[in-house]
Structures are given as structure tokens and as C-alpha cells.
N, C-alpha and C positions, 0 to 999 in steps of 0.2 A: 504493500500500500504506500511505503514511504517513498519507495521508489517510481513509483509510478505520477507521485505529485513531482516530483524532480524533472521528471520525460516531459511532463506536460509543458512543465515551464519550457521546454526547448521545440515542442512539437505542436500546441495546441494554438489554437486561430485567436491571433493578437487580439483583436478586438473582445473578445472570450472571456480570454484569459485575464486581460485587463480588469473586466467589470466584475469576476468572480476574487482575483484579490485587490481591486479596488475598493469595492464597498463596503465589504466588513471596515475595511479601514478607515473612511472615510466617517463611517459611523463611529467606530473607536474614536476617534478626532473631535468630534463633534458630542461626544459626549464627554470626551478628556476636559476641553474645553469648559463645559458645564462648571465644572471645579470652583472657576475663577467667576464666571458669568451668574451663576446660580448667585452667589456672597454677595456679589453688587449688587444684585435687581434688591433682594431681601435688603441686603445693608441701606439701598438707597431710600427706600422704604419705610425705616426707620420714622416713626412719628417724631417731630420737629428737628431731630439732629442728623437726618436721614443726609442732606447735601454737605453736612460736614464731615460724616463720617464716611461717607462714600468717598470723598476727599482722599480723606486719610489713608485709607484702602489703598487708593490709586500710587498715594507713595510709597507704602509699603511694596508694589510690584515691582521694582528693580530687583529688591532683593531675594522675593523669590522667583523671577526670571535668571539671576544668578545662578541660585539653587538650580532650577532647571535645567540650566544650561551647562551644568558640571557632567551633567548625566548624559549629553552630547561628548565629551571625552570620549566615552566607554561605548556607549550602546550606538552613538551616529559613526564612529568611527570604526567599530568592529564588527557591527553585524553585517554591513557589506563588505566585509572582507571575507567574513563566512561564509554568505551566500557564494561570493566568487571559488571559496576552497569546496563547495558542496557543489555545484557548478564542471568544477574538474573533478570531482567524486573522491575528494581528498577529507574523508568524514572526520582524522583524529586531527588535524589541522583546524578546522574549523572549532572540534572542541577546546582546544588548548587558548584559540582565540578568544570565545565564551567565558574558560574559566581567568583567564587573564584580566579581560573584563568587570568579571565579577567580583576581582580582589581590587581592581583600581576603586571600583565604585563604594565598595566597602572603606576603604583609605579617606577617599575625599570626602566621604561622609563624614568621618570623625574630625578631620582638621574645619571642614567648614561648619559644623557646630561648632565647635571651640571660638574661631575666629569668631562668626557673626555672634556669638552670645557677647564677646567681647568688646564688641565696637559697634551694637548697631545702632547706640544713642545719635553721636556722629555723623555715623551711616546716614540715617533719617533725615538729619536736620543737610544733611550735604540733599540728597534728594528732593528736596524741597518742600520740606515741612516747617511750618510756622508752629506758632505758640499754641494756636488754636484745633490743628488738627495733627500734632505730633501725637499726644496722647491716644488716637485710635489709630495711628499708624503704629507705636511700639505696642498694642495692644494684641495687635495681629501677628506679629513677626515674633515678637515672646514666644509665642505660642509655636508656630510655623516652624520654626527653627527648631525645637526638639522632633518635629518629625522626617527631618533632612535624609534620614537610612532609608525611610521607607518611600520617599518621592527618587532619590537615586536604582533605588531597585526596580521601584513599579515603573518611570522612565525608560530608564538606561538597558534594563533586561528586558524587559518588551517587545525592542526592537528587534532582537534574536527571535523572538518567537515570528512576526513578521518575517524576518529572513529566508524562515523556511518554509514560504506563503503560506502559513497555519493563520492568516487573518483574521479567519472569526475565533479562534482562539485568542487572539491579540485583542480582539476586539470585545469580549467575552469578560477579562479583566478587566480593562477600564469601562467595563459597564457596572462591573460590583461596585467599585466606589466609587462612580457617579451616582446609581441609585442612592448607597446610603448616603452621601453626601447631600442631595437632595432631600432625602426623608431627614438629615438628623439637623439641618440648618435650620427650617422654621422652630424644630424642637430647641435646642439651645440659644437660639438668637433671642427667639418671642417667650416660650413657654419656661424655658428658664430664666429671662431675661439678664440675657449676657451680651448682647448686644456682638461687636465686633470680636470678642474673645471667645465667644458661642460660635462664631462662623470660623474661624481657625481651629478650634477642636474638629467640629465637624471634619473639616477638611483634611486635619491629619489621624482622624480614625478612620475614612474613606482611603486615603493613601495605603494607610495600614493592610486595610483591605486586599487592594488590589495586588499590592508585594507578595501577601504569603499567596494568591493563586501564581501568580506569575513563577516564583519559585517553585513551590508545589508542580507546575508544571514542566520546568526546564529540569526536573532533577526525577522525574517520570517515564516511562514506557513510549509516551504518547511522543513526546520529542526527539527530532534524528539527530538531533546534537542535547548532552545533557553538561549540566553543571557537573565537575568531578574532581574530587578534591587532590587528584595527583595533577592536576592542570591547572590550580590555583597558586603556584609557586609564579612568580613574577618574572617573564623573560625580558628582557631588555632589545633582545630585535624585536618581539609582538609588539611590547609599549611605543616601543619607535614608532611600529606601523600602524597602530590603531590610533594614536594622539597626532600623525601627520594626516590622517583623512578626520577624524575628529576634531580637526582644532577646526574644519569648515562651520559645521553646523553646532561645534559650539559658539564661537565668534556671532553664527548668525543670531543666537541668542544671548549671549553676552552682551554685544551690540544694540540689543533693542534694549534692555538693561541701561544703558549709555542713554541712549535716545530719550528715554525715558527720562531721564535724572536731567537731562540737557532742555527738553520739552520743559517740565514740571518750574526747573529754576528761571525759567524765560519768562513764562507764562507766571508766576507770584513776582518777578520783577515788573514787567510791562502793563500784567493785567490784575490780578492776587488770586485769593483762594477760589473761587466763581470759577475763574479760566483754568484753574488745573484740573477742578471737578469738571468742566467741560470735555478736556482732555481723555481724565478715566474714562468716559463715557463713548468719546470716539473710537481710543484705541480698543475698547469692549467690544464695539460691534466690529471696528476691525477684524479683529480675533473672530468673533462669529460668522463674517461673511466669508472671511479667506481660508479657516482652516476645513473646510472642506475640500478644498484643492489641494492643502497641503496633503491633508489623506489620499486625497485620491495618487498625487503623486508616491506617496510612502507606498502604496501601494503596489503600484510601479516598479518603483525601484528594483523590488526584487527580479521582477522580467529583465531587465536591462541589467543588475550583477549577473546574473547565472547565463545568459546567453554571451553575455563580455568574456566569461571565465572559459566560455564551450567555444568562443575562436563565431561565433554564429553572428556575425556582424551584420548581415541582410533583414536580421528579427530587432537587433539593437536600433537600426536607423526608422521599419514600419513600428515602433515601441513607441519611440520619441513623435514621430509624425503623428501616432495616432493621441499620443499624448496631450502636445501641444492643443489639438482641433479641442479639445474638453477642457485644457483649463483658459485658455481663452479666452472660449467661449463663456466660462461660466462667470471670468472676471470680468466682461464687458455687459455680463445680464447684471452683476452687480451694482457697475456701473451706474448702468438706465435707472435701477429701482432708488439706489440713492439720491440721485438728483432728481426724481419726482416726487419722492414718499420720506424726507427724512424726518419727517417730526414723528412719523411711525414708529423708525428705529430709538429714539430718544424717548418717547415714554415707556419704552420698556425699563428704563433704567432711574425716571424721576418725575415725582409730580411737582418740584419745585418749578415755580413760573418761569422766572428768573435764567436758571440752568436751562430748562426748557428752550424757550427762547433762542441763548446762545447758541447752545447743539442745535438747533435747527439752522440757526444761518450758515454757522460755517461750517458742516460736516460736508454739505456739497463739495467746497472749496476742500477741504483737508483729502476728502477719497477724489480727486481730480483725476487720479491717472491713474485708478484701478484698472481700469479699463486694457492694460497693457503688461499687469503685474502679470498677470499669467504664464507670461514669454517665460520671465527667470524663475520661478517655481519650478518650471519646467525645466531649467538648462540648470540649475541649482541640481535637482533630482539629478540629472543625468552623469555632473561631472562626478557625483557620491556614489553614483552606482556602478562606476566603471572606475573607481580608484585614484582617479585625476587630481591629488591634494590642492597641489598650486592653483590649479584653473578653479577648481571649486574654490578654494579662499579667497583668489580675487574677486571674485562674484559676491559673494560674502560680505569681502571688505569694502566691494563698488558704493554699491548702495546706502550704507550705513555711516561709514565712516568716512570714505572719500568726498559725499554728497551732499549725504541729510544735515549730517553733525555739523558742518561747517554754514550750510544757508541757513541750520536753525540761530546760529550764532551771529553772523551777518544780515539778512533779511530785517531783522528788528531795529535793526538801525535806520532802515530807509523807511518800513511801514508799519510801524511800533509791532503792536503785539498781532496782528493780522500776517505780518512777516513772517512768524512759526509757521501757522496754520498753511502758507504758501508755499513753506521749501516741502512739504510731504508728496504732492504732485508732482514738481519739478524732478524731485530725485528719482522718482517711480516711471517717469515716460526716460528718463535717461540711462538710468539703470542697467532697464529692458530692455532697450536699445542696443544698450552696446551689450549684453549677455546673448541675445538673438545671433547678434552678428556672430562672436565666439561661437557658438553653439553651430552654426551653418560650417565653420571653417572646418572644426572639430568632426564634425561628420563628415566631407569630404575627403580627411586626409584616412576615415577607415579604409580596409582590404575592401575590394569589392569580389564577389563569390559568383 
């Protein structure tokens, strides 16, 4: 049986195969998501201190986009490297990959509790918290931070499962704590009334959750690569090779960490707490509209590792073509709906006027060039799947730090605080631009068969 999902990946009709391990994932994603999305709508909610603590919330997200983003180390960097050793039907390769893996993510676990319990006073008030809404940003993050092992696991090991297109399996885990996350938030937020420290437990007994299946299953029958403790000794060429494709798609989350903290301090200088809660609120639905694509890409990926690793370059380039035509498309349908319906998307998040108001005017302006995001999702997925560190990192770094960082820091000079809101488009139709092009050249210079 395990073999025969293996064939598939190199024999069965792209378009197929795509939508059979895209959608559990996709799902996975969108429910992952819920995590962060569920705490806001409930948080913002909150009867009279709902737009302030929603505030809060919103700074406390660098820091556990950090968190996140550690878990990209391990699991973005090494589970396509598996699939590529499973690919060539090199199975004890692949495990030793896994178990490598699994002792980094163990590691960074312990050091970044340590550190973030240490500093995250600092932290906060660097991210741009005031007097007024610091207090429910360290409220959150107290708490968050003791569950760093089990977001590193349920993250970072996941992806393995993914790897070996077992997607509804993947997708399976982060539905258990999503659910409970879902059920235990209105309970601790309202019925306990614990307000922001209620939606951080939630979310790290939810975590909780999902680790011990994720584990449970990669040290199982059911999985063709298992966790095993004589391959959790630490090799120094793996760590090479998993942290030089890792450091892509951690960056790309570290990065938005940065953005965030760069956003946040812009926005309390030009504009104050109003516009950063504005903020939470856009990059929210962001996350809602885009990580569908990102699943559907995750999905992906695995067709384009395992066909890269089998020399089958004719299924690599209809992968990507068929790829591109879907996230595109789905970014350019986002598009349309944002710039006709945004006051839709903003009261899912606030019934304050005020906040309201804002988020309606300028979320058109801030998703400007969605419409085009699609291209590098797509060529992001591609250069991760096929092992490409450098090329994937500059894509990585285009965007974010070449582009965004710098017009959010300049722009405000010429059109005060409307300046922010205007480099998010600018860097997004540029971005994709020039990742499109890469991504053309890149596939011409494959074998042709």
C-alpha cells in the first residue's frame, strides 16, 4: 500500500493527483489558521475593551510568528528533503532526516523558552506596545511561551507527514486542535472570564493536542518513515542540509515577524493604537484569504520533490503549470471580492465604529496586489521542492526585506501614515514579478525527456 502511494506520485494524472493531496491540505491550513483567527474574532469581541485588546493580541504576533517560524528550521527544510530521499526509494535516508529533525526541534524548543520568558517585557514594548495595550499583549505571550515544544512538534513534524502525501492524515491533526481550540476559547475567555489569558491557554492545550497525534503517528505502522531513536543523534552534514533549505521558509516567517514589528511601530508613531488595531485586523484576513493557496501549494510540493528526486522533469514542469493556473486564479478572485465587499471582511473581527470605519477604507489599498501574489507562492513552493536553497531564499528575502521593510520605513515620510498601508501592494506586484520571471528561466534550463 505504501508503495503504491509512492508510484502514484510519479505515474498518476497531475491534475488528480494535485486535488487528492491538495485539499486535505488546504483544509489542514485553513483550519491551522483558525488558531490565530478564532482568539481575534472572540478577543475582539470583548464587551468594551474588545479594540484594545485585540490591539494587544496583534503585538503579541511577532512573537509567536517567531515561534513558528523556528519550526521552519526543521520540518520546511527537511521534509523535502525526505520526500526527494523517498523519491529515489532511499527509505533509511529519509528517516535519519526525520529523526535529525526531531532532535533540532526539541533543542530550539528549550532555548526559545528560556530566551523569550527572559526578554519578552522589551520584546513587546520594541513591537509596539504602549502603556495601554502592553498589558494584554504580555498576557498572551506568558502564557504562549510555555507551550513552544508542542507548537515546534505539531508545526515542524507535520510536515513529514505531508511529505509522504498522507495529507488527510496531516490534515487530521490540525483539525484536533483546531476543534478544541474552538470549543475551549469561548469557554475560558467568557465562561471563565479570563479574557486574553483564556484564549492563550486554549491555544496551547489545542497545540498540545495536535503534537501527541502527530507523534503518535510518525513513530507508528501507518508511516513509511518513522521517528527512531538511533537516528536522533545529531549529524552535522543533515543539519547543514536541512537549515540551508530551511532557513527559506523560515526567513519567510521570521520576516513577516519583522514586518510586523516595522508595521505596528509606524503605525503608533504616525497614527497610534486605532491604526495598529487596524492592522491586526488586515493582516487577519490576510492570513484567511491567502492560506488557502499556501495549502494548496504545501500540497504540491510533494509532487514536484518526489518527481525532482525520480530525474521525471516532464511531470515537474505540467506540476508547476498546473499549479500556477489555481493559485492565481484564486488570488485574483480575492482580489475582486476585497475591493467590493471589504466592510464584510472587517466585521468579522469588530463592532467598534471607529476601527470599523478604518478597515474598511484602507484594506482595498493595503491587498492592492493580491491579485499577482499567486505567481511567488507558486515559485516559493517550487524552489523548496526541488532543493534550490539560494533561489528559494532570494524569493524569500525579495519580498520582505528587500521591498516591504524599506517602503514601510520610507513611504511615511512622503504620505504620513497612508504610506504603510501603500508599500504592501507595491512590494506584492514587484515581488511576483520578478519571482515569475526566475521561475520561467528555472524551468527552461530543466532536461527535456
Amino acid at each position: 500500500m505504501q508503495e503504491l502511494k509512492g508510484s502514484r506520485m510519479g505515474t498518476e494524472k497531475i491534475p488528480k493527483l494535485m486535488m487528492e493531496l491538495a485539499i486535505p491540505s488546504i483544509i489542514a491550513q485553513v483550519i491551522n489558521i483558525l488558531y490565530n483567527i478564532v482568539d481575534r474574532m472572540y478577543i475582539g469581541h470583548i464587551p468594551d475593551v474588545g479594540a484594545v485588546a485585540l490591539t494587544g493580541l496583534g503585538i503579541s504576533a511577532p512573537l509567536v510568528l517567531i515561534i513558528s517560524a523556528f519550526s521552519s528550521f526543521a520540518g520546511g527544510g527537511g521534509a523535502p528533503l525526505a520526500a526527494i530521499a523517498l523519491g529515489k526509494n532511499d527509505k533509511n535516508e529519509a528517516e535519519k532526516i526525520l529523526g535529525n529533525a526531531f532532535s533540532m526541534l526539541t533543542l530550539m524548543a528549550v532555548v526559545l523558552t528560556i530566551v523569550f520568558t527572559l526578554i519578552k517585557e522589551p520584546l513587546l514594548y520594541l513591537f509596539g506596545a504602549s502603556d495601554v495595550t502592553f498589558n494584554y499583549a504580555n498576557d498572551y505571550t506568558s502564557i504562549y511561551i510555555m507551550g513552544t515544544i508542542f507548537v515546534q512538534y505539531a508545526l515542524g513534524l507535520n510536515l513529514f507527514i505531508t511529505s509522504q502525501g498522507k495529507t488527510k492524515n496531516a490534515m487530521f491533526s490540525v483539525l484536533i486542535g483546531a476543534i478544541a481550540n474552538i470549543i475551549l476559547d469561548p469557554i475560558f475567555i467568557f465562561g471563565f472570564d479570563m479574557g486574553v489569558q483564556g484564549a492563550a491557554i486554549a491555544t496551547v492545550i489545542s497545540q498540545t493536542l495536535s503534537a501527541i497525534y502527530v507523534l503518535r503517528f510518525l513513530t507508528s505502522e501507518h508511516s513509511i518513515i518513522r521517528i527512531r531513536k538511533k537516528n536522533m543523534g545529531l549529524e552535522i552534514g543533515l543539519i547543514k542540509r536541512i537549515v540551508s533549505l530551511g532557513i527559506s521558509p523560515f526567513i519567510m516567517q521570521a520576516t513577516e515577524s519583522a514586518i510586523v514589528i516595522v508595521f505596528n511601530t509606524g503605525l503608533l508613531k504616525y497614527g497610534g493604537d486605532l491604526y495598529v488595531g487596524s492592522m491586526t485586523i488586515m493582516q487577519s484576513i490576510m492570513q484567511l484569504l491567502t492560506v488557502p493557496v499556501q495549502g494548496f501549494t504545501q500540497g504540491v510540493q510533494p509532487i514536484i520533490s518526489y518527481n525532482y528526486g525520480a530525474g521525471n522533469y516532464k511531470r515537474v514542469r505540467e506540476t508547476v503549470r498546473h499549479s500556477m493556473k489555481v493559485t492565481v486564479g484564486l488570488t485574483v478572485s480575492y482580489f475582486l471580492l476585497v475591493m467590493f465587499v471589504p466592510g464584510l471582511f472587517a466585521r468579522i473581527f469588530t463592532t467598534n465604529s471607529d476601527l470599523l470605519a478604518l478597515v474598511t477604507r484602507v484594506l482595498p489599498i493595503y491587498m492592492g496586489g493580491m491579485w499577482l501574489f499567486g505567481v511567488q507562492m507558486s515559485t516559493q513552493m517550487f524552489f523548496v521542492g526541488v532543493g534550490e536553497a539560494k533561489k528559494s531564499l532570494f524569493i524569500a528575502l525579495l519580498r520582505k526585506v528587500i521591498i516591504l521593510i524599506p517602503l514601510a520605513l520610507i513611504l511615511p515620510n512622503y504620505f504620513d501614515v497612508m504610506g504603510i498601508y501603500y508599500s504592501e501592494p507595491i512590494a506584492d506586484i514587484l515581488s511576483a514579478t520578478t519571482s515569475g520571471i526566475l521561475l520561467y528561466m528555472t524551468l527552461r534550463k530543466l532536461p527535456r525527456q
